[in-house]
C-alpha positions as CSV (number, residue, x, y, z in Angstrom):
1,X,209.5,125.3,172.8
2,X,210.4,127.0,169.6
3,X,212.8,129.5,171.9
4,X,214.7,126.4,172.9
5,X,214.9,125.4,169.2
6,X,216.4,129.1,167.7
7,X,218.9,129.4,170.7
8,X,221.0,132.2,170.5
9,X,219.7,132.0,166.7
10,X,217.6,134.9,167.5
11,X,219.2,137.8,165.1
12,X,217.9,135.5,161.9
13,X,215.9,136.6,159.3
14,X,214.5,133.6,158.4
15,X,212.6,131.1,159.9
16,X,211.4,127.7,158.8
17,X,208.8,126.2,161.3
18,X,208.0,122.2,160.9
19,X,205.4,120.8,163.6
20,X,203.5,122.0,166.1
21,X,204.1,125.9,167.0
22,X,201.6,128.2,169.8
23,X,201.0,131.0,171.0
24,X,203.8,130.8,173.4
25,X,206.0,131.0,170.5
26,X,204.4,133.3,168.6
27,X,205.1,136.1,171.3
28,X,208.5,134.8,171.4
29,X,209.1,135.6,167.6
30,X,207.6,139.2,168.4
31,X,209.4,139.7,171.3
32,X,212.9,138.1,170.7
33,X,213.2,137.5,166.7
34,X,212.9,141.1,165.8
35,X,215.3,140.8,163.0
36,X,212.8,137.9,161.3
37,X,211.7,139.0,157.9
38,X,210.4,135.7,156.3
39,X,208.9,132.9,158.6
40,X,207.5,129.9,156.5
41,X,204.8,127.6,158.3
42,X,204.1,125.6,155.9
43,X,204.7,122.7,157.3
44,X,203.3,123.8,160.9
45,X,200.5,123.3,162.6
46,X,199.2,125.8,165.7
47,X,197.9,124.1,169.0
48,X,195.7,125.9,171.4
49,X,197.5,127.4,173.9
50,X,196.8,127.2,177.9
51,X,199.2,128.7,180.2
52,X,200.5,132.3,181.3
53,X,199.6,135.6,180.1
54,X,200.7,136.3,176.7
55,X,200.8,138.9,174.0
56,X,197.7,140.3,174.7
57,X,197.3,139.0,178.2
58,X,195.4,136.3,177.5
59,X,196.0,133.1,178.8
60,X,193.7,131.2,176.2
61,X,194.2,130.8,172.4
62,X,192.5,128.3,170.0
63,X,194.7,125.9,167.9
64,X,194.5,126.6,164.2
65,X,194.5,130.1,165.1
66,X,197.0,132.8,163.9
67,X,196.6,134.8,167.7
68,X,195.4,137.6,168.0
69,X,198.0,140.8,167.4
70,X,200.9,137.7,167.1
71,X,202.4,139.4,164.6
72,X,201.8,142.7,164.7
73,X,204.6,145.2,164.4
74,X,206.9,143.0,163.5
75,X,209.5,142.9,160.3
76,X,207.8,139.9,158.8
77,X,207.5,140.8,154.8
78,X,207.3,137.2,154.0
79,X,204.7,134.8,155.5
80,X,203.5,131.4,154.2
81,X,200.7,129.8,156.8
82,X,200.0,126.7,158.1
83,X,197.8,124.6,155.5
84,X,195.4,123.8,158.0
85,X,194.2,127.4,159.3
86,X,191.0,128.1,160.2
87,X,191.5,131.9,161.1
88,X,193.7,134.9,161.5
89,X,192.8,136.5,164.9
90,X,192.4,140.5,165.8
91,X,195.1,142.5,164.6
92,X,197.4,139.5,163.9
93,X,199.5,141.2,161.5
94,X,198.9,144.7,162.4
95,X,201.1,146.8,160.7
96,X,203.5,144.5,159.2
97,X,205.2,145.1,155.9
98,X,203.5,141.8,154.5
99,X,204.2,141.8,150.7
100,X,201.8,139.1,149.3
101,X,199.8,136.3,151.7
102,X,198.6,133.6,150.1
103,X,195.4,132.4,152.0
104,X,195.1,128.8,152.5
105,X,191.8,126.7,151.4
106,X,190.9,125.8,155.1
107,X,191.1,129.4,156.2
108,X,187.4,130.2,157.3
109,X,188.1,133.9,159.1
110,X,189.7,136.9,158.9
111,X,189.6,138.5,162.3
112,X,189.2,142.1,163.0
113,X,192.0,144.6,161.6
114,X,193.9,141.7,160.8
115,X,196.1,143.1,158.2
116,X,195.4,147.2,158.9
117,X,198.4,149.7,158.1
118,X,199.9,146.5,155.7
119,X,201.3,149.1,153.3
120,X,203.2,147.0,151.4
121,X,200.6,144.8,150.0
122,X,199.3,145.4,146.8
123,X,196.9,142.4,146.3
124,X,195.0,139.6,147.8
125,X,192.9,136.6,146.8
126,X,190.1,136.2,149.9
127,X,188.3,132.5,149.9
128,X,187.2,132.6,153.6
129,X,183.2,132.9,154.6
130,X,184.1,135.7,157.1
131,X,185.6,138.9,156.7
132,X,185.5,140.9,160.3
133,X,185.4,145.0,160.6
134,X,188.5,146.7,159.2
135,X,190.4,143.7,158.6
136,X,192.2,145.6,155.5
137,X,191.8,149.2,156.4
138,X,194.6,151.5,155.8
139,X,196.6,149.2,153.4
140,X,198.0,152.3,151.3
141,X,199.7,150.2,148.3
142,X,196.8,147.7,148.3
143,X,195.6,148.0,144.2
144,X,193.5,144.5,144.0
145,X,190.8,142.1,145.9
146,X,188.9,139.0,144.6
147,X,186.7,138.1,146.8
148,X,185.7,133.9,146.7
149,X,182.2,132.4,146.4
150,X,182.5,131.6,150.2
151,X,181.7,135.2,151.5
152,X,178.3,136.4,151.3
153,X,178.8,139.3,153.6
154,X,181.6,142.5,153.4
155,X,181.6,143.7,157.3
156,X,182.2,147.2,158.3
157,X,185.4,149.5,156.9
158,X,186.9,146.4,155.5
159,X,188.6,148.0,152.9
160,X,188.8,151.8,154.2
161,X,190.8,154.2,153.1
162,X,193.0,151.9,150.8
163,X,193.5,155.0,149.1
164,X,195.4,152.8,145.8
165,X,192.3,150.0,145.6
166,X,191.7,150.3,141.7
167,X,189.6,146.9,141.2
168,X,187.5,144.6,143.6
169,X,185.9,141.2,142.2
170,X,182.9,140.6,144.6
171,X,181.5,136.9,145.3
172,X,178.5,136.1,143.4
173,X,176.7,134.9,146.9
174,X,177.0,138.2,148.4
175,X,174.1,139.7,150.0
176,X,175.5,142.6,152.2
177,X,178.1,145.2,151.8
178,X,178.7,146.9,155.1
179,X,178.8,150.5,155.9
180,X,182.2,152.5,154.8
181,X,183.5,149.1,153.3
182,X,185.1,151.2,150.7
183,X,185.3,154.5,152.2
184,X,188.0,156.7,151.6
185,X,188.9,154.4,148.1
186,X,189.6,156.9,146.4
187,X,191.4,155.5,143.0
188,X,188.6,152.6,142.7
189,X,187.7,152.2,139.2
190,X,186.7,148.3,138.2
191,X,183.7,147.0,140.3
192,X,182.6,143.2,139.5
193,X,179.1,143.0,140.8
194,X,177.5,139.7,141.3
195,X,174.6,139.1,139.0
């Protein structure tokens, strides 16, 4: 396990992860590696996860899954994902002060409030199909979104009351923008429509 790895490393505020990595692990970074600021898994991959109650009290998690709420709350400013993700769960990185995420190609979800209260990031590049309710909500410093050809729908409040959005680039597949996506946007100025 990746607690067996770090040791008594667990005041770092770094972490490089090569391999495998799960859920297990994730709630021991939250729990144990509270001083962790930059955690590269670049070079990871995340297995499902069967075993004991866990961060949220599940005892179930899907591989190529950031969990749900693994991160949030945590000091993690610096994060660099597994190649091979397919999604960000619920609340993943709830309230972390996340400066820049760069969203792998495979990613194909962005779970509900997955990055609310981020309020040190200020931009982000989206090229998944799926973008659940409030999955940005409340990111104060957030100033721009491009949104890729892959998502044809904007769910609920995904952008609410980022009070600093200034410009949005929307997909030219979309079909739906969902009620109070950009509620509460209050310095949004530049909107690229699709044709």
């Amino acid at each position: 396990s990746l607690g067996q790895a770090v040791g008594n490393d667990t005041d770092a505020t770094s972490l490089k992860v090569s391999g495998t990595i799960n859920a297990a692990d994730f709630d021991f970074i939250s729990k144990e590696m509270t001083a962790l600021t930059t955690l590269d898994l670049s070079e990871a991959s995340i297995e499902a996860y069967h075993g004991d109650p866990i961060i949220t009290g599940r005892t179930d998690f899907k591989a190529n899954t950031l969990p749900e709420y693994a991160l949030a709350g945590t000091n993690i400013s610096q994060l660099m994902l597994p190649l091979n993700l397919m999604e960000i769960g619920e609340g993943a990185l709830l309230g972390t002060p996340i400066k820049t995420i760069n969203l792998p190609a495979s990613l194909e979800i962005i779970g509900n409030s997955a990055f609310v209260n981020c309020d040190s990031l200020t931009s982000v590049e989206i090229k998944c199909e799926i973008i659940r309710d409030y999955a940005f909500m409340d990111c104060d410093n957030l100033n721009s979104v491009v949104i890729g050809n892959a998502a044809d729908v904007i769910n609920k409040a995904v952008f609410k009351n980022c009070k600093n959005l200034a410009s949005v680039s929307l997909p030219s597949v979309l079909s739906i923008i969902g009620n109070e996506s950009f509620a509460g946007c209050g310095s949004l100025t530049t909107v690229k429509f699709p044709s």
